[in-house]
C-alpha positions as a printed Julia matrix, in Angstrom:
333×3 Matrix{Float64}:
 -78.84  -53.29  51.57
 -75.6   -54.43  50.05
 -72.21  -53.73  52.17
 -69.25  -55.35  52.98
 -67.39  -56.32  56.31
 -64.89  -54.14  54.94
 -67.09  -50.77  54.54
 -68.43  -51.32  58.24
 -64.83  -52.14  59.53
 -63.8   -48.41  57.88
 -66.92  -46.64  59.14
 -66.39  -48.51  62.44
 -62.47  -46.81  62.54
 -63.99  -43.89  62.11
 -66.3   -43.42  64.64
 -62.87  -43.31  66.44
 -62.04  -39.96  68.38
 -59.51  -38.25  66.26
 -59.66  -40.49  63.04
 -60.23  -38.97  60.28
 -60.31  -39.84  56.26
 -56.34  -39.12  55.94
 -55.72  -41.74  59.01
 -57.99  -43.99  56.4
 -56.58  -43.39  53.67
 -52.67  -43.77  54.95
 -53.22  -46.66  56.84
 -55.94  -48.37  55.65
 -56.06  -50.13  52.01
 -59.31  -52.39  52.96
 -59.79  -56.12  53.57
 -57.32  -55.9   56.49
 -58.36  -58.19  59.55
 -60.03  -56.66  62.44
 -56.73  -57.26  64.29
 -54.94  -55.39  62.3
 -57.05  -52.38  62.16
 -57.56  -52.77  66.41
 -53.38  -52.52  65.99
 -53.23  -49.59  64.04
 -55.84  -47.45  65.67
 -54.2   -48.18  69.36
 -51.1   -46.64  67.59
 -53.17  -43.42  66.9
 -55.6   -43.1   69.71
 -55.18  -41.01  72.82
 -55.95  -42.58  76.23
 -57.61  -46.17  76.13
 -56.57  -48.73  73.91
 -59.65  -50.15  71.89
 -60.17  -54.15  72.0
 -60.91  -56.46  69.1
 -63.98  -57.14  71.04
 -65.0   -53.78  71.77
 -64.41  -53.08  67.78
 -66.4   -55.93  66.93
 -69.3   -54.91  69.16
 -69.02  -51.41  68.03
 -68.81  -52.66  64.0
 -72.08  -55.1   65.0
 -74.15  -51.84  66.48
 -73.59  -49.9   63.31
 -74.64  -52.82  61.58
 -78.07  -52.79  63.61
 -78.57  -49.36  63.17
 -77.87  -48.67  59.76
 -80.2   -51.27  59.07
 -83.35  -50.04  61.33
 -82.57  -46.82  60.11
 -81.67  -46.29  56.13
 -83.04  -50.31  54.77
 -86.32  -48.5   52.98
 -83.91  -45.68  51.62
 -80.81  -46.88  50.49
 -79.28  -49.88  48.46
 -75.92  -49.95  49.67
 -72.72  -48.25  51.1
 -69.19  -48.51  49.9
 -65.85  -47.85  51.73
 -62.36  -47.44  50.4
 -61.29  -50.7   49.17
 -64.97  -52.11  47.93
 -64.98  -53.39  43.95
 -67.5   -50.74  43.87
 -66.02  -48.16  45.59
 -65.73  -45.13  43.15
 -62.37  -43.75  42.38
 -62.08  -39.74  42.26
 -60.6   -37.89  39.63
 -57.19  -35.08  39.46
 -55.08  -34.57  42.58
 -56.93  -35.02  46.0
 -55.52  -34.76  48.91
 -55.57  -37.03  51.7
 -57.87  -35.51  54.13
 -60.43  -34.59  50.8
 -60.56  -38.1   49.53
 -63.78  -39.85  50.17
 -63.91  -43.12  52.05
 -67.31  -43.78  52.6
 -70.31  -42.7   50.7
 -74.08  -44.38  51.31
 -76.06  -44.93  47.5
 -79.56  -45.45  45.87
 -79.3   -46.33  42.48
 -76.52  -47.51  40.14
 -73.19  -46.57  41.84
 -70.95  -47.89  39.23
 -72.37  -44.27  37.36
 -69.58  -42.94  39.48
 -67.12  -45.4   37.47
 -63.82  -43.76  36.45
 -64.56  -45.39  33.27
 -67.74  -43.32  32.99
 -67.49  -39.91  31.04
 -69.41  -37.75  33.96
 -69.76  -33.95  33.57
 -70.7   -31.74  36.8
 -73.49  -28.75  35.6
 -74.2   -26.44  38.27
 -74.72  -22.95  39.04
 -77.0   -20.77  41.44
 -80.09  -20.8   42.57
 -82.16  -18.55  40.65
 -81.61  -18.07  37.43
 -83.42  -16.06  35.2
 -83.66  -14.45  31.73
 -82.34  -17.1   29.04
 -79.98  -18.97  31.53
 -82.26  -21.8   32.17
 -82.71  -22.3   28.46
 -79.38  -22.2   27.27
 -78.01  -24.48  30.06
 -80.53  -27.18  28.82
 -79.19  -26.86  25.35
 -75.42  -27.56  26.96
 -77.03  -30.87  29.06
 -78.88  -31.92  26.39
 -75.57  -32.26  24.09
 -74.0   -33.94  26.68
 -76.3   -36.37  27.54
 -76.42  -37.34  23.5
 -72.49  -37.76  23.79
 -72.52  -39.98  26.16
 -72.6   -38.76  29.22
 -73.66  -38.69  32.62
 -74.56  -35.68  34.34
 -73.67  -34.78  37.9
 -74.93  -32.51  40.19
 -76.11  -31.72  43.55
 -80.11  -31.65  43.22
 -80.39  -27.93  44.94
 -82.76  -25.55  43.79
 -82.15  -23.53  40.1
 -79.74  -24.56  38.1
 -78.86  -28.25  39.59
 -82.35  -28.94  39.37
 -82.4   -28.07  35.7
 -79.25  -29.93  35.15
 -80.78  -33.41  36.81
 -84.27  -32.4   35.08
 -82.98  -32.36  31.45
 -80.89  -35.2   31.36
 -83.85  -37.51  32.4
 -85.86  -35.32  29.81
 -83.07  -36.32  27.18
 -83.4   -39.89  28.38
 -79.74  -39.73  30.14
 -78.55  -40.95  33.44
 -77.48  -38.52  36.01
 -76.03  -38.23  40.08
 -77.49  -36.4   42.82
 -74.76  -35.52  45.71
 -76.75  -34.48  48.54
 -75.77  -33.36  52.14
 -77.82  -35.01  53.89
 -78.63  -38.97  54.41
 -80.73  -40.89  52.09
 -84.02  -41.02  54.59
 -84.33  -37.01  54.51
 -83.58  -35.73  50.59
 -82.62  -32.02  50.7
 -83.67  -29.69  49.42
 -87.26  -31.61  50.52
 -88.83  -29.45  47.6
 -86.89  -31.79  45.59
 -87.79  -35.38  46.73
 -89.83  -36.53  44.16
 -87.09  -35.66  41.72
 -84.57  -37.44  43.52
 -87.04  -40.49  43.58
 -86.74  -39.86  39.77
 -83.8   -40.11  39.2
 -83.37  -43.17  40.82
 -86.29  -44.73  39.21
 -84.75  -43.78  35.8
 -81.57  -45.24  36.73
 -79.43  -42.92  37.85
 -77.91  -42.58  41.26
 -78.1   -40.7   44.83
 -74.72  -40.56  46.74
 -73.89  -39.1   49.84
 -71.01  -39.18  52.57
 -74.2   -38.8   55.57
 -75.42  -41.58  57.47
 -76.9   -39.09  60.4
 -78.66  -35.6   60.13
 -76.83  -32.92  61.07
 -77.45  -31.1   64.62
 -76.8   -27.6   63.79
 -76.79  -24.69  60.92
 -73.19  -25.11  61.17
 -72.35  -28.98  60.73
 -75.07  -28.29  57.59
 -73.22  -25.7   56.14
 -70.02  -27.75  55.89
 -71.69  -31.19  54.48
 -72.77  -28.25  51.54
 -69.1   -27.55  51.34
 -67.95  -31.17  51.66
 -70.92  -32.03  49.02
 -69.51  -29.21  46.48
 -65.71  -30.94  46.59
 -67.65  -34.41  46.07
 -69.1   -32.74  42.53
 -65.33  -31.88  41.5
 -63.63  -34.94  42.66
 -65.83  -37.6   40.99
 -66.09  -35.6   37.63
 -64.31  -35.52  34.6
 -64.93  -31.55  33.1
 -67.3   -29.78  36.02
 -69.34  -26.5   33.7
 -70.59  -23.78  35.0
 -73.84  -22.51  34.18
 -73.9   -19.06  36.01
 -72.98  -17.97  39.52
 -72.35  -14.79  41.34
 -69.06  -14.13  42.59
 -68.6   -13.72  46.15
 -68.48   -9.58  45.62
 -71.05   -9.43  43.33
 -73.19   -7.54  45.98
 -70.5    -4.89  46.93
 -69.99   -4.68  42.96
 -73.22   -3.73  41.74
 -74.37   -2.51  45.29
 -76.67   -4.66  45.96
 -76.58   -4.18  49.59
 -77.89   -7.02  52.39
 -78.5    -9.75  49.74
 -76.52  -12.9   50.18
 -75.5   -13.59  46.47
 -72.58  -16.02  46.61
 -72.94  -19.85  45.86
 -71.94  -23.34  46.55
 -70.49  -23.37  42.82
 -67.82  -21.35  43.4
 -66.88  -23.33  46.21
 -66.91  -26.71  43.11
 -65.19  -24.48  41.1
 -62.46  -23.83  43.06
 -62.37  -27.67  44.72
 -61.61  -28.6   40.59
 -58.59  -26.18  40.32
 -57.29  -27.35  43.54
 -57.53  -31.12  41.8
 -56.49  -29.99  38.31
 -60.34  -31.23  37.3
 -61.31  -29.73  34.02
 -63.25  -26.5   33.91
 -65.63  -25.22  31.78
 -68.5   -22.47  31.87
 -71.3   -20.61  30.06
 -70.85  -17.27  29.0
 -71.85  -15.16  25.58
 -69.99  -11.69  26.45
 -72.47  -10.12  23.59
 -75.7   -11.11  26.28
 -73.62  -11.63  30.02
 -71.0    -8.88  29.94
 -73.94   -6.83  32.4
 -75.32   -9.68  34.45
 -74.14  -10.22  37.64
 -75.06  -13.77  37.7
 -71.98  -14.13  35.17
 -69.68  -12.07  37.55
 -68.03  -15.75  38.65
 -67.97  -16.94  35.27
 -66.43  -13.61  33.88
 -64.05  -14.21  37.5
 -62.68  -17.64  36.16
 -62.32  -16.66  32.48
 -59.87  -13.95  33.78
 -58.08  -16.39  36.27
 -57.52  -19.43  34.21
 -56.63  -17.93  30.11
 -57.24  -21.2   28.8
 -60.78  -22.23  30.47
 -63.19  -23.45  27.93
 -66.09  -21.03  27.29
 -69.33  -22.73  26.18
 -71.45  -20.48  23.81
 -74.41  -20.8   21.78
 -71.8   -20.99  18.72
 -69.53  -23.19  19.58
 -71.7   -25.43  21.68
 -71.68  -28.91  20.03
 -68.04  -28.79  18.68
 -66.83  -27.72  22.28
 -69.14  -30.35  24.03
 -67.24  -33.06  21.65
 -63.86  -32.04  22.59
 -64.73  -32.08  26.31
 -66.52  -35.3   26.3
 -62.94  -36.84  23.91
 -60.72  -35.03  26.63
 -59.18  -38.12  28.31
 -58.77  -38.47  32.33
 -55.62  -38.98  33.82
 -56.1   -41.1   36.87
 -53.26  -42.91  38.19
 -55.43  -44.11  42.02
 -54.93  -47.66  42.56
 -58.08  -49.22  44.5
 -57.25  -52.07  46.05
 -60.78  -54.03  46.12
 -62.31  -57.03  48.5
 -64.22  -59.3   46.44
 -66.9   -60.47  48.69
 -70.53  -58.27  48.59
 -73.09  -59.18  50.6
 -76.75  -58.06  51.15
């Protein structure tokens, strides 16, 4: 695996009762000496004041069992402050920003000089969505770019699926660590994509211990598909009414994507969906789609018309980024 002292001094911070990824991002710029990070965290810590010694142990044991554990699944990890470490796009605030994230495959796909679009939508789609959302990756892809998404069931899959079908690259963000893929239906597409040379990323080094702690990596994963993105398109979602609105009554409808969806207006990200009112005006699997068109006047709609021309003018839409990453130069295996 490929880290840097750096990346295990920040994860080592954080294991820190009561640090969080705004303490690491406000005080920490990377490459600082362990002295200097032991100094800072005894200026934030209740109780105790840590040691450098009892830092360095603590920085050696992740070492050791990051190792043991994730060496057959994952290449790397990056922290804030790594030459690799990928900068996010739009307006993120501090306790949003990512710090950390653990990778298999090419991370520099994450590149702020990388055009990457975010496709994703709910889990079942049916009728023509499956086929028109291809056509929309598959333009992409032969712009240029990379697709992102976060290898769940339906419309994700199809999204990660046709871009290695159109001989593209594209990212998997998944909620879980790299040595238990979910959903586990779709392992041997993850191993795909990898194998085609694209990328798995994820913030997880641990499984989670409860519904609950899984339910907010899914959230945390959904910001992840907004903030490293240039334009994120929807494909089709429900809203989260739709089963009040077409009384539907005991069905769960709502989706992670409207969760993304929102994450990118919060950053100022780029939106874009799918919708032909002539064949979705009646579908409820366009009610968040028809939702967003009515929020935001000037969202780009993506129809079977206008598809290439619209694709271009996303894909030449230019990404104003002013983060400034300071970087450590050594990387070690």
């Amino acid at each position: 695996m490929k880290y840097t002292s750096n990346s295990l001094n920040i994860l080592t911070a954080k294991s820190y009762k009561g640090i969080g990824n705004a303490w690491i991002v406000k005080k920490i710029r990377g490459n600082e000496s362990i002295e200097v990070i032991v100094s800072l965290l005894n200026n934030a810590i209740k109780g105790d004041p840590t040691t450098v010694d009892e830092f360095t142990r603590l920085k050696k044991d992740f070492e050791i069992k990051l190792q043991e554990k994730l060496q057959d699944f994952c290449d790397g990890f990056v922290a804030l402050g790594d030459p690799h470490f990928p900068q996010y796009r739009g307006n993120v605030k501090d306790s949003e920003k990512p710090i950390f994230l653990y990778y298999k495959g090419n991370i520099d796909l994450l590149s702020i000089e990388n055009k990457n679009i975010s496709v994703i939508g709910l889990l079942n789609p049916e009728g023509t969505i499956e086929e028109r959302e291809r056509k929309i990756v598959d333009d992409f892809v032969k712009k240029g770019a990379t697709i992102l998404s976060g290898l769940a069931i339906g419309c994700d899959s199809i999204s990660h699926i046709q871009s290695l079908e159109s001989h593209g690259k594209t990212v998997a963000i998944l909620p879980s660590p790299l040595n238990n893929i979910l959903p586990k239906k779709n392992k041997d597409l993850a191993f795909k994509i990898v194998e085609e040379g694209g990328l798995l990323v994820t913030e997880y080094g641990n499984d989670f211990k409860s519904p609950m702690e899984l339910s907010s990596r899914y959230k945390e994963r959904d910001r992840l598909q907004a903030l490293f993105c240039d334009t994120i398109v929807l494909a089709a979602s429900y809203a989260q009414n739709s089963a009040e609105r077409w009384k539907m009554i005991g069905q769960k409808l709502d989706s992670g994507a409207r969760l993304a969806m929102g994450f990118a207006r919060e950053y100022g990200i780029s939106r874009a969906v799918m919708y032909d009112k002539s064949l979705d005006e009646q579908n409820p699997m366009f009610d968040l789609n028809r939702d967003l068109i009515q929020e935001e006047k000037d969202i780009v709609i993506i129809n079977q018309e206008n598809l290439s021309q619209t694709v271009s003018q996303i894909i030449q839409k230019k990404t104003i980024n002013k983060n400034v990453t300071v970087v450590q130069k050594n990387l070690f295996d």
